[in-house]
N, C-alpha and C positions, 0 to 999 in steps of 0.2 A: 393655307397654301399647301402645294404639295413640295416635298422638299428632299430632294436627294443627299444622302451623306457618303462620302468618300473615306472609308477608315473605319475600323470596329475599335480602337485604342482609346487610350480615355480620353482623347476631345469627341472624337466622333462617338459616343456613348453619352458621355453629360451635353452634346449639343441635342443628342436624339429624346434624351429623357428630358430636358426644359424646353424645347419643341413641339414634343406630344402633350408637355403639359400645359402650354398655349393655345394646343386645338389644331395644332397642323396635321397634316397627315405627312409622314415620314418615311422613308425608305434608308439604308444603311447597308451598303454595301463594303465588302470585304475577302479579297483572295484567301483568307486564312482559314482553316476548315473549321478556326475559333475566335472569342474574340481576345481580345489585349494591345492587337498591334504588338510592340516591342517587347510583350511577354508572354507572347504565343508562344504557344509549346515550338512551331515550327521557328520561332528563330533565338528560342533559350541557348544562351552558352551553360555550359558547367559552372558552378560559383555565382551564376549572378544571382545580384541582393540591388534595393534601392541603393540612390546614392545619399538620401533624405530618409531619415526616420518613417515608420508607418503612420505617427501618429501628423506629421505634415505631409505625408504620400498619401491622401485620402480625399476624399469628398465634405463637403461642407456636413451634409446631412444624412449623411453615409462612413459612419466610423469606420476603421478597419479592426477587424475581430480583437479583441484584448486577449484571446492564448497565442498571438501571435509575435516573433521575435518583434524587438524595436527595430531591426533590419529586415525588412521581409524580402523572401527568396522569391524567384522569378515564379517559381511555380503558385508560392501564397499570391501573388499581388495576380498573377491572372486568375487564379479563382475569386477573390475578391472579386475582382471585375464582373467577372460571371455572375456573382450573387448579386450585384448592384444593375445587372441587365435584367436579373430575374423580378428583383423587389420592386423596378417599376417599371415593369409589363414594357421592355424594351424588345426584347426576344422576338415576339411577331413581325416586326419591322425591320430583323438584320436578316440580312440576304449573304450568307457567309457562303465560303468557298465560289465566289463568284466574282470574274479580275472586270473592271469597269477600261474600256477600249478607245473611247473618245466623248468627249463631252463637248458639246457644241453650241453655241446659242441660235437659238431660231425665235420668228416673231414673236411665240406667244411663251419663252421661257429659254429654256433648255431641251436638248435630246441628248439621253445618256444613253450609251450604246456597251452594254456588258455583253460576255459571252453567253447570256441568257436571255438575251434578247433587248428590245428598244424601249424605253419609256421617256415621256416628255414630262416637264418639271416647272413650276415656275423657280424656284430657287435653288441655288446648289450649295453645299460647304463644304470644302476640300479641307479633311481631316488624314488626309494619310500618312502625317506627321513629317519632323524634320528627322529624325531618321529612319528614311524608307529605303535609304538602297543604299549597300556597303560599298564605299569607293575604296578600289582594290586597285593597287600597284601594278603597274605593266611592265613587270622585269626580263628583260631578254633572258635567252633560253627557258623560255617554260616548256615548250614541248619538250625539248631535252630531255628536261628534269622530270616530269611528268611519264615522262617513256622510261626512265631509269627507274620506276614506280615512286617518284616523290608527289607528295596530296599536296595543292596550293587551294586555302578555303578561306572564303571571309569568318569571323569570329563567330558572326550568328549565325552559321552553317553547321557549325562544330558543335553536338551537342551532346556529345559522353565522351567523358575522359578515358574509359576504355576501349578508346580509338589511339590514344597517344603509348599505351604500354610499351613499357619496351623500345619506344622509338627514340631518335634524336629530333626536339622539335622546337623550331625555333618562333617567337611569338613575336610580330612587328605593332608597335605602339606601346606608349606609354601613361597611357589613358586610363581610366577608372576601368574599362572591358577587358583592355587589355591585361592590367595588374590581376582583377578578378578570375580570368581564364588561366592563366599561368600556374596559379597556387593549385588548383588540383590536377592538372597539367605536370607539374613536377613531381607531386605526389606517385606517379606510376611510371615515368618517364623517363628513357637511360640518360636523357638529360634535356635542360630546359635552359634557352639563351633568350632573352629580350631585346629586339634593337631598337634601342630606343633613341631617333632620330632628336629628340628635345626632352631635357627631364623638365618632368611637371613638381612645382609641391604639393605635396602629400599631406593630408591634414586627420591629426587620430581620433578614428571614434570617441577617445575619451583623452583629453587631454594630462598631460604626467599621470593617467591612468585611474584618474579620479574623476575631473567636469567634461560632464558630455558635449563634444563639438555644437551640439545644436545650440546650447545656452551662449554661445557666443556668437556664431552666423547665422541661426536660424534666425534671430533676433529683430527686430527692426532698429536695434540697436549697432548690429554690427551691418546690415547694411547702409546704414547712416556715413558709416569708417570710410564708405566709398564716396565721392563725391558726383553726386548726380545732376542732372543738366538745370534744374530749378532746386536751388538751396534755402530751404525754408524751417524756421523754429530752432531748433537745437542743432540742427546740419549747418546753422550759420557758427555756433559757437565751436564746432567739435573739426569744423575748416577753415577757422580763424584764429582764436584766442587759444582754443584748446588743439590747434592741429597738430604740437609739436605730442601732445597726451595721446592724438588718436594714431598716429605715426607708428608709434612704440608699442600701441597694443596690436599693430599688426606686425611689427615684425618678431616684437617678442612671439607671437606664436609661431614665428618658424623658427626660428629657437630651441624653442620647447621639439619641434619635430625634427630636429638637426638632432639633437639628445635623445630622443626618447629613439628614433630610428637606427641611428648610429650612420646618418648621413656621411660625414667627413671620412668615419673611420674606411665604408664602404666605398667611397669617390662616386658618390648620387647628389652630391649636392647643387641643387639646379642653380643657373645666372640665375643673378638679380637677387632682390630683396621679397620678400616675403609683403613687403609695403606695395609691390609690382604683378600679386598675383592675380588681379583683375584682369590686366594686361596682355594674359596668357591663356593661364586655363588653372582651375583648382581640381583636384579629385580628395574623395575621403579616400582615406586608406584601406587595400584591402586586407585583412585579419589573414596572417599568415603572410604576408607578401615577405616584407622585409625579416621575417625569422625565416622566412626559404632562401634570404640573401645571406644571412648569417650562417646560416650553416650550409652554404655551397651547392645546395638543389638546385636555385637560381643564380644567374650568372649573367647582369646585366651589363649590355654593352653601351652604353651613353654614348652622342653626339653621334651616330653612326647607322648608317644606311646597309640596305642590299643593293649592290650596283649590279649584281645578275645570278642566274640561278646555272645551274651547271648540271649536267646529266654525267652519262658514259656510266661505268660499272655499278654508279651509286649515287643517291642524289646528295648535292652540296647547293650549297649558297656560298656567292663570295662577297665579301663585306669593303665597304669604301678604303678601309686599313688594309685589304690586303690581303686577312686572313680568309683562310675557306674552313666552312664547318661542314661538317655533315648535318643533314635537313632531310630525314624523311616525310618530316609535316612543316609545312612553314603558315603560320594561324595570324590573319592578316586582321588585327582589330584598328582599324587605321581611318575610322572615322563614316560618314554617312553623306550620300548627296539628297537635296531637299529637291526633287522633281515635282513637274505636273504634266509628263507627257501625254495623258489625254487628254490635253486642252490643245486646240491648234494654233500655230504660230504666230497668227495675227493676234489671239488672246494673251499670249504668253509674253508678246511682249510691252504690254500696257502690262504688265504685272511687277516688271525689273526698271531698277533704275539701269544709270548706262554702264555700273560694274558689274551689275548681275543681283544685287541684294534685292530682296521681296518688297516691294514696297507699299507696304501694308498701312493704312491708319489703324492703328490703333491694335499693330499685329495679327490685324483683322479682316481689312476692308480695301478693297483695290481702288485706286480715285476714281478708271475709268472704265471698269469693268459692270455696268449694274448686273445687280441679281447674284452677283458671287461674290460667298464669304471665305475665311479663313478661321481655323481653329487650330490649336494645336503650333500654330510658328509662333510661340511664345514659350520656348523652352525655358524651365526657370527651377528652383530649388523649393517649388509649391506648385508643380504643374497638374494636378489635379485641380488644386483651386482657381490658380487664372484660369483654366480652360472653362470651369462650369462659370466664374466668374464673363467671360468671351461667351457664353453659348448665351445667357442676359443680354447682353448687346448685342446679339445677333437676333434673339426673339423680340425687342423691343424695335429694331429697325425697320423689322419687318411690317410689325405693329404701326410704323409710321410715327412712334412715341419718342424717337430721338432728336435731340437738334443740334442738328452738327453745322462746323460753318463752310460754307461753300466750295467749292472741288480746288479752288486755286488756295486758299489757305489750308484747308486738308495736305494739299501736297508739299507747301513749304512745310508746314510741320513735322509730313515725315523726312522729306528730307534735313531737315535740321536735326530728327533726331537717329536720323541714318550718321550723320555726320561726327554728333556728341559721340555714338558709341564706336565710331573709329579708334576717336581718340581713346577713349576710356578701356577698350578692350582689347587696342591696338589689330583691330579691323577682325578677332578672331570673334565673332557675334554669328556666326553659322549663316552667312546673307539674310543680315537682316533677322533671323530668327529667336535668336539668342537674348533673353531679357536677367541672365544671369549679370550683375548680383543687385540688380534693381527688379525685382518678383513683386513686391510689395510696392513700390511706386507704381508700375503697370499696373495691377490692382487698384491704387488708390484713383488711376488715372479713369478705369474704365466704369468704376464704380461712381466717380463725377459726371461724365457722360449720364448714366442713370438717374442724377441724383438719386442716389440711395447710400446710407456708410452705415458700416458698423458704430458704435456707443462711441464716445471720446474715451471714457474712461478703459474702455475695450481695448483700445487702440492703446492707450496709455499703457496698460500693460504688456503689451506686445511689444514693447520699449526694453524690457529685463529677464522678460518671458517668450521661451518660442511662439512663435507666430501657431494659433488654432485654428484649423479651418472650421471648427464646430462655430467657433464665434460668428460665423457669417451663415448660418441653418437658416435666420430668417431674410436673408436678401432674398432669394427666389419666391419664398412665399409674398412678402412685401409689391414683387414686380407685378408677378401674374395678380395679383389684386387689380395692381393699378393695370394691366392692361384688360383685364373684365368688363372694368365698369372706369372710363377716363374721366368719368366724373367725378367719382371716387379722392376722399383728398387720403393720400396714402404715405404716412408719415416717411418725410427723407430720412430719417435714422429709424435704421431697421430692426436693430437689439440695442438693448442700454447695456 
């Protein structure tokens, strides 16, 4: 088939590279003059790093370089990228620096309409990711403030800290981008405020400065802690018998980050319990944040907004308390909206339920839209691998090799589990996009769709052991077998 991609980032890359490796003919378009998506050079902040180790931020069958930090910088993880479009011959197929204008269905497919011209499609997959557009605060007085020379920028706008010199610049969110931008932010800065409208917890690269966060959430151990919509094998014992044991191991780790941050001492210590941080939102910590708290660089305002921007002799902000700061720069990391406005209205909304969440099977698949997939709205703490893991079930569907059950059960399903992650996340799941801290159950889910699974005893270790996405090398090669030759009997377990 011929197949339009929407996004060069890494869903639209691993759907292009297991695509071409079914036989399709591919197209991948992208506004960026590169690829990455959200680690294009055009929308790197200063300071950004994964929020997952490199060695779970990778490809099943595509390691990330080992001279590379365990936290790779914005800059390493889009060269990786790059090398991973090079090494299989995806290059010829991306259509960069080229924005796609409307996408429409007609009899015989699709018509995608770029500023480069028309082409028609039989399939399309919208990879532009769930963060493609900075949702930025609409605070009276911007001209003001703006005409008194103050910069108002979304975070991935901002991309050298030798713009903030010398300035007073005030940083909104309290988010994994936003702690990341601030620390070399204050580094040159006459000074550096955070308004952090909700404190999030903070979770330490290495715990008491010894065990790596990953040994404990990377885990399928520690996502087990959470309990998820079907409770099954040891998730029965660790939510019943033992749930007063799993309780304790989560709150003892905020705990540990109350102490080791010097939360209390600083007055950051976020509601609730550390047993509630599903609920919310978790971020790792960024390396220098909380020692630019301690020694007065950073100056964080908790529970507390910009109610308006202010101009006249000099620019200010003035804050929901009262106080006015001065704000030459105010660096708005305040989160992402998940669009698809070249699709038209009639499509769009067979897309949403009646809140507005994606209503995707399988993070994937719209009930009533044929011919259009989804990649990439399954944000998760191994999103390289559900996505190549997604770009499977999207080549196998195509293939005609899935069997799914009928449109009115498909949609109860999602909406039930539109609903579990209300509850579970307290409705903060990105509409629908969010599969944080169930990564590995979406895996498990899409990889049954397939029949295809990694070894038991694979899996077993991934129990005590960060989750590898090497251990899943042969799922792809496994499929495209079986979609070769269907006669083919093509073992359900892919690696022992």
């Amino acid at each position: 088939m011929r197949v339009a991609i929407i996004g060069a980032g890494v869903a639209g890359l691993t759907t292009a590279k297991v695509l071409l490796q079914a036989g399709h003919d591919v197209e991948v378009f992208d506004s960026a003059p590169d690829v990455g998506g959200v680690w294009s050079r055009t929308r790197r902040y200063p300071g950004l790093t994964t929020q997952s180790p490199g060695a779970q931020y990778s490809f099943s069958d595509f390691p990330m370089p080992k001279d590379l930090p365990e936290w790779p910088t914005g800059e390493q993880v889009q060269r990786y990228l790059e090398s991973y479009a090079h090494h299989f011959g995806i290059e010829p197929s991306l259509r960069l620096e080229t924005t796609v204008t409307s996408v429409v269905p007609v009899a015989d497919g699709w018509e995608v309409t770029t500023d480069a011209g028309i082409g028609t499609y039989d399939r399309v997959v919208v990879a532009n990711g769930v963060f493609c557009e900075p949702a930025l605060p609409d605070y009276p007085g911007l001209d003001e403030f703006t005409a008194a020379g103050g910069r108002f920028i979304a975070g991935s706008d901002f991309h050298d800290a030798e713009e903030a010199r010398g300035k007073h610049v005030l940083v909104v969110g309290y988010g994994k981008s936003a702690c990341d931008v601030t620390v070399p932010i204050s580094e040159v800065a006459a000074s550096a405020d955070v308004i952090a409208r909700q404190l999030l917890w903070k979770v330490p690269r290495k715990i008491a400065g010894v065990l790596n966060f990953k040994m404990l959430l990377l885990t399928r151990m520690g996502e087990a802690l959470f309990r998820y919509r079907f409770v099954r094998g040891f998730e029965k014992v660790l939510h019943g018998p033992a749930d007063g044991i799993r309780r304790s191991m989560l709150n003892s780790l905020g705990s540990v980050s109350v102490r080791q941050f010097g939360l209390a001492e600083h007055d950051l210590m976020p509601r609730g319990r550390m047993e509630d941080i599903v609920k919310g939102a978790i971020g790792l910590a960024t390396e220098g944040f909380f020692e630019g708290v301690a020694s007065g660089a950073i100056q964080v305002r908790r529970d507390m907004t910009i109610t308006r921007l202010l101009g006249g002799d000099r620019p200010r902000a003035e804050l929901a308390d009262g106080t006015v700061l001065p704000a030459d720069l105010v660096v708005c990391s305040t989160g992402y909206t998940q669009g698809v406005p070249f699709l038209p209205a009639e499509v769009r909304t067979r897309l949403f339920d009646e809140r507005g969440n994606f209503a995707l099977y399988r993070q994937i698949q719209p009930i009533d839209v044929p011919g259009l997939y989804f990649n990439g709205y399954n944000s998760s703490f191994f999103s390289p691998l559900n996505a190549e893991l997604a770009a499977l079930w999207i080549a196998a569907d195509l293939a005609g090799a899935l069997r799914l059950p009928d449109p009115d059960t498909r949609l109860a399903e999602v909406t039930a589990q539109l609903a579990f992650m209300d509850e579970a996340t307290n409705t903060h799941h990105c509409r629908g996009t969010k599969i944080i801290p169930f990564s590995m159950h979406n895996a498990d889910e899409v990889l049954g769709d397939l029949g295809l699974q990694i070894g038991r005893f694979t899996r077993f270790t991934h129990w005590l052991n960060p989750v590898a996405p090497a251990a899943y090398r042969k799922v792809t090669p496994a499929l495209l077998a079986r979609l070769a030759d269907p006669r083919a009997e093509v073992a359900a377990v892919a690696t022992k």
